[in-house]
Short mmCIF file of the C-alpha atoms (twelve columns), coordinates in Angstrom:
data_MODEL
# 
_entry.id   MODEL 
# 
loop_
_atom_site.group_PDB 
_atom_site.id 
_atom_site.type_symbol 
_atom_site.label_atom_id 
_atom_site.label_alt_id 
_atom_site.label_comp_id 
_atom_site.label_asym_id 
_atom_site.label_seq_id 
_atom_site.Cartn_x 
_atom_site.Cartn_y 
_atom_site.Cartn_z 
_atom_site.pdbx_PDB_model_num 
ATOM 1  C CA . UNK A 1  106.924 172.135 39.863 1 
ATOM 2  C CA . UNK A 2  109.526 173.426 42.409 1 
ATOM 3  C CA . UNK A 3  110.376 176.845 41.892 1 
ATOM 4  C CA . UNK A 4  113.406 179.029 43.618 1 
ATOM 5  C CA . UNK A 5  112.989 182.635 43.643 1 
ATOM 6  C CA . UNK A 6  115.502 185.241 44.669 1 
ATOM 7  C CA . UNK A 7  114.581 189.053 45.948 1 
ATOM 8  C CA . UNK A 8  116.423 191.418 47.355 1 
ATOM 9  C CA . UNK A 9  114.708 194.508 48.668 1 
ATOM 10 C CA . UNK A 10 112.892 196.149 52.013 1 
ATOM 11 C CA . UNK A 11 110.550 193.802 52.304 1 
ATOM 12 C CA . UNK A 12 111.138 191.096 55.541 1 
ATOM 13 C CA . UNK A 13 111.687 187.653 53.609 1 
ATOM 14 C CA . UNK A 14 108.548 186.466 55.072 1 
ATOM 15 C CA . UNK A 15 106.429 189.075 53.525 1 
ATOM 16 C CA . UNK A 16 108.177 188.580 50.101 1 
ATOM 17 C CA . UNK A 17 107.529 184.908 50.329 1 
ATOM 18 C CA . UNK A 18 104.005 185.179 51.032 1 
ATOM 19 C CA . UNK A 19 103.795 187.848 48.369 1 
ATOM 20 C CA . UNK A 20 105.005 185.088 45.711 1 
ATOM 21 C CA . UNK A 21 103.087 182.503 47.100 1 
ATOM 22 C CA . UNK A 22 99.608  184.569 46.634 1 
ATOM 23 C CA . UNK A 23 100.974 185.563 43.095 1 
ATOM 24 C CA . UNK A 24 101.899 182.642 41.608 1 
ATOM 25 C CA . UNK A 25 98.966  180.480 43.692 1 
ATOM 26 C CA . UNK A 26 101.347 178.396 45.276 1 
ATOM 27 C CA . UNK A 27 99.817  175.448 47.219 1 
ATOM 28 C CA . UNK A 28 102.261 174.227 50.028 1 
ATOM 29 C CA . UNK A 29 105.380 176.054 50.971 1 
ATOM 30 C CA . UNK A 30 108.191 173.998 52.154 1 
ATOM 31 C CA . UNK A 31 110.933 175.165 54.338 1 
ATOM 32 C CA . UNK A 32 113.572 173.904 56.964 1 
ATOM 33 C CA . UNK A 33 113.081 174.472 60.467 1 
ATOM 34 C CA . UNK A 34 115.920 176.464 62.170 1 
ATOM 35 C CA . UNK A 35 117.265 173.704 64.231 1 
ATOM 36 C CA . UNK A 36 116.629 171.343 67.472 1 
ATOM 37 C CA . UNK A 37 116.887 171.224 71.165 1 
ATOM 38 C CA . UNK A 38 118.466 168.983 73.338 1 
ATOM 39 C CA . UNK A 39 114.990 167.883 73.742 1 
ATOM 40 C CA . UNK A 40 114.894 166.756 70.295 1 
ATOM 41 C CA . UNK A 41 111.721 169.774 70.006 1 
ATOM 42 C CA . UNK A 42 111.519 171.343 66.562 1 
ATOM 43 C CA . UNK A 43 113.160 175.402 66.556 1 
ATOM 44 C CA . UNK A 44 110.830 177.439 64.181 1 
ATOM 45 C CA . UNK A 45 112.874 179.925 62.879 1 
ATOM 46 C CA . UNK A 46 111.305 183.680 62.794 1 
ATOM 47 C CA . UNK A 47 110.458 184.018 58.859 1 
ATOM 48 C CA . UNK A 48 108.772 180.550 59.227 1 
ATOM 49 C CA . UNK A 49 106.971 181.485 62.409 1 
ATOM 50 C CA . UNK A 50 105.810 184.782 60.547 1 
ATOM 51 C CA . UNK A 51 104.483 182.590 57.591 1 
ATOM 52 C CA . UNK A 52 102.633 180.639 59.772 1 
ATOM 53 C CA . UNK A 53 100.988 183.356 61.327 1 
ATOM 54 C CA . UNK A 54 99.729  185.214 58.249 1 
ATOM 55 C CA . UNK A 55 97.719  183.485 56.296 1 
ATOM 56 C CA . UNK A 56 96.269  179.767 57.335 1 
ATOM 57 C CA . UNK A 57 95.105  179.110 53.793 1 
ATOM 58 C CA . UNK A 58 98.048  178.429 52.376 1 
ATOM 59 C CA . UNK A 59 99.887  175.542 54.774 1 
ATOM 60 C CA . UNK A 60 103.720 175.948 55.793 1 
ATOM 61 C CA . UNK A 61 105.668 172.375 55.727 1 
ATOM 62 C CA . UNK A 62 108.334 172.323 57.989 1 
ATOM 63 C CA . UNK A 63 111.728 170.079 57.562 1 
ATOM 64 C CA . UNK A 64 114.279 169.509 59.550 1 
# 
């Protein structure tokens, strides 16, 4: 079931999406990557780099 969520508050987005995930057991989150280079290399955007740092048991799907 896809799911979107909306916060606002202090919290950095990454924290507040890793918050949900943890709450609500989410299994895979799914996000875009922030662009390309001319090298055709994949641009991980800063909340999505933060999510991949924090927790490795819950795995980060990036799109582009």
């Amino acid at each position: 079931m896809l799911q979107k969520v909306i916060y606002a508050g202090d919290c950095t987005t990454a924290k507040l999406i890793y918050d949900y995930a943890i709450t609500n057991r989410i299994d895979l989150i799914v996000m875009g990557a922030k662009g390309k280079t001319d090298d055709d290399e994949i641009l991980i955007g800063s909340v999505a780099e933060k999510l991949i740092q924090t927790d490795k048991n819950i795995p980060v799907l990036l799109v582009r």
